[in-house]
N, C-alpha and C positions, 0 to 999 in steps of 0.2 A: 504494500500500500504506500502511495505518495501522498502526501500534508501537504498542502499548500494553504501558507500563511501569508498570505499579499492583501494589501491594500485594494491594487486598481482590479477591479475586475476585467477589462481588457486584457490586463496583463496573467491576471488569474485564466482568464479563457486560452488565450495565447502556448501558454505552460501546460494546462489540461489538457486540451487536445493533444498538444506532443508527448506527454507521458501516456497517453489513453492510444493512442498512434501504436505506441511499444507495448500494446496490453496490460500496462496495470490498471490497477483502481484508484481511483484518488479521491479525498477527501478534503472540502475547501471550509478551512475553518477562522474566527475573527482574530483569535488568537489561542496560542498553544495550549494553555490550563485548560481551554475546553475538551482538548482530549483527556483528561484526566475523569469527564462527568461522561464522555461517551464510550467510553471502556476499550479506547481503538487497540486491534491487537494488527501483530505483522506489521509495523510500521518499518519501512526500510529506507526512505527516502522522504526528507522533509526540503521542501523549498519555500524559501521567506525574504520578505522584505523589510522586517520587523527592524529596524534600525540598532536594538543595542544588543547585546551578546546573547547569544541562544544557550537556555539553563540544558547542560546535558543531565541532568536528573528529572527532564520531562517525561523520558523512558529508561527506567530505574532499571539495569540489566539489560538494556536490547543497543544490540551493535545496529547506528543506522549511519547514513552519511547526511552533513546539514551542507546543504548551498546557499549563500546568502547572494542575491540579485540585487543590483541599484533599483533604488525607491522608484527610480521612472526608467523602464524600458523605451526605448526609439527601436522599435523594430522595422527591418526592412535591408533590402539587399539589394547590392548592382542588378542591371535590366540582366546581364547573362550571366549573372550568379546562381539562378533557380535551379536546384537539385533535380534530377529527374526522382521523381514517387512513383514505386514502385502500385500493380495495380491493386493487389490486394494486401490490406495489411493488418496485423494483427488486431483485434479487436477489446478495449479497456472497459472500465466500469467507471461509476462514480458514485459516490454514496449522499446521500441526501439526509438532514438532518429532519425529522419534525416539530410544527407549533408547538406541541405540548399540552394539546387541549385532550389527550387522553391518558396523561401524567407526565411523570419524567419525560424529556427530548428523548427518542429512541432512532437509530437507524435505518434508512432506507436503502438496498442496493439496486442500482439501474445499469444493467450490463447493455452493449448495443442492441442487440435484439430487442430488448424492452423497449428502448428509447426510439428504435420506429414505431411500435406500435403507440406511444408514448406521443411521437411529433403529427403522427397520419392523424390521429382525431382531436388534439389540439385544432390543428387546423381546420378542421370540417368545424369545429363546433364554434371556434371563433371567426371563420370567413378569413384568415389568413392567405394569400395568394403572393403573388410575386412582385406583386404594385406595392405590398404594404409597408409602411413602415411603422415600426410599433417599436414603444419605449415602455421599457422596464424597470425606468429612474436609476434607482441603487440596489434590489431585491438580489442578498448576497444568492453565493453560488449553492451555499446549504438547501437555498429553498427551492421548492415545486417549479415557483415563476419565475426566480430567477435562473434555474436551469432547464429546465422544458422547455419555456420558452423561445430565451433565443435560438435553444438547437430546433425547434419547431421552427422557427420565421427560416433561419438559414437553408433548411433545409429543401423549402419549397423555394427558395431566393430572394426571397423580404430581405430588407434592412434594421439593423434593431438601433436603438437609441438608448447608450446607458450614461446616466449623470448622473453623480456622484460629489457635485461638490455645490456650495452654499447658493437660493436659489433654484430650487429645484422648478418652479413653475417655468423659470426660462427655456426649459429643454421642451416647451408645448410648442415653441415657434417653432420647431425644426420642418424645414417646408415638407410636406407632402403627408407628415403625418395623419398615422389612420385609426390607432389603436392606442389608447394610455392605459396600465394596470394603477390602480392604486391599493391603497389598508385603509379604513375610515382617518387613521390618522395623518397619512401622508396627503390625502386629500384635506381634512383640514389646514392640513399645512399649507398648502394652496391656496386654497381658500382664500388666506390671509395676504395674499400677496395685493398690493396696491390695484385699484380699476386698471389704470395706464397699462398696467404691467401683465393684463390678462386679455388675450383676445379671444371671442368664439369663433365658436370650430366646429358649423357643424354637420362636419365629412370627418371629424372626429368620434370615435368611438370608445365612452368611457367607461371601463370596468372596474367595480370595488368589491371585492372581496376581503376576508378574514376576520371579518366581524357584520354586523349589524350594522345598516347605513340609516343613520340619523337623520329623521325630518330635514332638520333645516339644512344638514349638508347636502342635502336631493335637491333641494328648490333652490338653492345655492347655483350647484353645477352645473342646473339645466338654464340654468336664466346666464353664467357667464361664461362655461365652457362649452358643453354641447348638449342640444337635446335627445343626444344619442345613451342615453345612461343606461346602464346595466348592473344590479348585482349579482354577482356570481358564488357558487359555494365549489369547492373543489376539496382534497385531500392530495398528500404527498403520496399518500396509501395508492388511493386509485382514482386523481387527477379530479376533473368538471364532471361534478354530475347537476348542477343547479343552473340555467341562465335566466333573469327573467329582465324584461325590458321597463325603466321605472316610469311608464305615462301619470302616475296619481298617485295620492297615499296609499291606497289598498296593495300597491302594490309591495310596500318594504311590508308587508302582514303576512305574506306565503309567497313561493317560489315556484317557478315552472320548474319543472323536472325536464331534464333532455332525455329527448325520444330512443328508445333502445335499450334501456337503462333497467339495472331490476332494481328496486327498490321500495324498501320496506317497510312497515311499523308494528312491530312485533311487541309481543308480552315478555314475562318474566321466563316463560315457557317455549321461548321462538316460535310462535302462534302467530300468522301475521292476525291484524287489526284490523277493523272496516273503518269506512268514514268517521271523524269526530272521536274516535277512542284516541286516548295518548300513549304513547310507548317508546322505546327502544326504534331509530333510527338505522337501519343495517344496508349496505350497497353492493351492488354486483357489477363490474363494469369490465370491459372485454381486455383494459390494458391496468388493470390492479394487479398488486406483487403479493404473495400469497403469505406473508411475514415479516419480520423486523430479522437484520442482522445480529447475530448474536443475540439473541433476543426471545428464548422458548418461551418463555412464562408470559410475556408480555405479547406472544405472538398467538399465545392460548387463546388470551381473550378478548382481543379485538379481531380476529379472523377465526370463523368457526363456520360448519356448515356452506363453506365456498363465498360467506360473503364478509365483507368489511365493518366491522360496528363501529362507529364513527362517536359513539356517547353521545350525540345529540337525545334530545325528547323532543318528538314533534308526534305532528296528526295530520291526517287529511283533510282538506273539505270535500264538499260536490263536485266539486270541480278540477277535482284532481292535484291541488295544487300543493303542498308541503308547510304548514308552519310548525313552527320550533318555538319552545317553550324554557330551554335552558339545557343543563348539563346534566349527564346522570352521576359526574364526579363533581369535585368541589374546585375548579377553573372557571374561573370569569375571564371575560372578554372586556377589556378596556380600549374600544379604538381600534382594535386589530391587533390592540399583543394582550396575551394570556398570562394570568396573573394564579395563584395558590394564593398569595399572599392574608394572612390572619392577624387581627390584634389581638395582641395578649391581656388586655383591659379595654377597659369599655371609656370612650373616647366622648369627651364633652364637650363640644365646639360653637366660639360663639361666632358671629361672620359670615358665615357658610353660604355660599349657594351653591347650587347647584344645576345644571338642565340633562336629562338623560331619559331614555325610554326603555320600556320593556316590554316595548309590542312585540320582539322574537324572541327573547327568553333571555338573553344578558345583558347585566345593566351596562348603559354606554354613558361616562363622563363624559361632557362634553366641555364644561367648566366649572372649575372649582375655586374656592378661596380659603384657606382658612385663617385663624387666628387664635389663640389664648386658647387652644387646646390646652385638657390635661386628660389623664388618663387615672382611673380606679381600679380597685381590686375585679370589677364583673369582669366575664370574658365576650366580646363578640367577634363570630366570624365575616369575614366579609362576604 
């Protein structure tokens, strides 16, 4: 297995695919101590850009070789320096990390075989074609979007757009764009950027996934970025299976399901549900990976019976359509990142406000303040 501990994700892509070229696996992580929470084993080769000395007690007993790269690569070669490439070449993996919204981060592995069937319905299910060009801001390499993705747009000959530094709404000007991903928080972040500094778009296509999208950020994006909005629900596990287009509020209250798809609301019993009952969320989709690496115990219980348990609770309506009501564990969704977090006392705050909804099951801050908190012996969870 390769590490790669880089900053620029160009550069991260750049390095990937040439180690993945030579068959290995690799693993793109923000920095080194997190392999110590994802239990990497086989590590032989780390590449970083991490500017100060690399601790060789990261891997206590394991012979690896570290390379260290300049912070900014300039790649690129004389017009008749191009290697000939051979036509078939060995085939690599890469390991993906998960949210965490079904406990600890666990590991995902995506050898090539996966990853076409992986980029073929990507692109069916987003309209991706050869015209598009789609930005996936900063979305590290760990995750679903930021790695499906641009191997999805590449693959059919899109262009992808990654920005990464302060300013993220400038990267909506890039001309021809067709396709924006966001997190409800990365779009709020936008949000906030000055009138001047936002133009509509709309031959723009905006997707937000990873949480719950917030009223006001819906009537927001369609009135200054595009009336093309969509929320999306996906898994690292087994990719999109939610897209629904947001014309009105009824729509952030349940989700169109994509067509093809098995999916379910089952009991305590794996019984599926009729309309209106709540239950267990579970998914079948044609390019799901049937486990976590290294990972028995934890691959018990969210893959069982050929399908993906995702820990949502949701229900039907008449109409076929999915809402969600919250988690069957104790994760909350704040904005698109996932939280455990508890207070150990019970917290008395004066100042406070607050705006947030619970029309799909987890609470979303939207803003908060506090002040002259203290904290008591009671316990509350969040």
């Amino acid at each position: 297995m390769a590490v790669l501990a880089i900053e620029s994700l160009v550069d991260s892509w750049v390095l990937g695919l040439a180690l993945r070229s030579m068959g290995l696996t690799t693993v793109s992580v923000k920095a080194l101590d997190v392999l110590d929470d994802m239990a990497a084993e086989d590590v032989g080769c780390v590449v970083t850009s991490i500017a100060e000395a690399l601790p060789r007690s990261v891997f206590p007993g394991v012979k690896c070789k570290y390379m260290q790269i300049p912070q900014q690569m300039h790649l690129g070669m004389a017009e008749k320096g191009t290697p000939e490439l051979p036509d078939i070449v060995p085939g690599g993996a890469h390991i993906l990390t998960t949210s965490g919204t079904t406990g600890i981060k666990k590991k995902v592995l995506i050898d090539e075989h996966h990853l076409m069937a992986v980029v073929a319905r990507r692109a069916e299910v987003y309209g991706i074609g050869a015209d598009a060009v789609v930005n996936v801001f900063d979305f590290a390499l760990w995750t679903g979007v930021g790695y499906k993705m641009p191997a999805c747009a590449w693959n059919v000959g899109a262009t992808i757009v990654l920005h990464q530094w302060p300013g993220r709404h400038k990267s909506l000007l890039c001309e021809g764009l067709t396709h924006a991903y966001f997190t409800p928080g990365t779009l709020s972040e936008v949000l906030r950027a000055p009138s001047e500094e936002l133009v509509r778009n709309d031959a723009l296509q905006v997707f937000v996934g990873g949480g719950p999208l917030p009223r006001s950020h819906a009537v927001e994006a369609r009135e200054r970025l595009s009336a093309r909005l969509f929320t999306y629900i996906g898994s690292t596990e087994c990719g999109p299976w939610a897209l629904t287009p947001i014309t009105g509020e009824d729509d952030l209250k349940s989700h169109c399901l994509l067509p093809g798809l098995d999916i379910q609301v089952v009991d305590d019993e794996d019984r599926p549900l009729s309309e209106g009952q709540m239950g267990a969320v579970r998914i079948r989709t044609p390019d799901m990976v049937t486990g976590y690496l290294d990972d028995a115990e934890a691959s018990d219980v969210a893959f069982r019976n050929g399908f993906f348990y995702s820990g949502d609770l949701g229900s039907f309506d008449a109409d076929g359509r999915l809402a969600l009501y919250g988690r069957s564990g104790n994760v909350i969704n704040v904005l698109g990142t996932n939280s455990t977090s508890t207070f150990s006392g019970h917290v008395a705050v004066q100042n406070f406000s607050a705006a947030g909804t619970t029309t799909l099951g987890n609470t979303i801050i939207t803003q908060a303040t506090t002040s002259n908190f203290a904290v008591t012996s009671a316990t509350s969870a969040i």
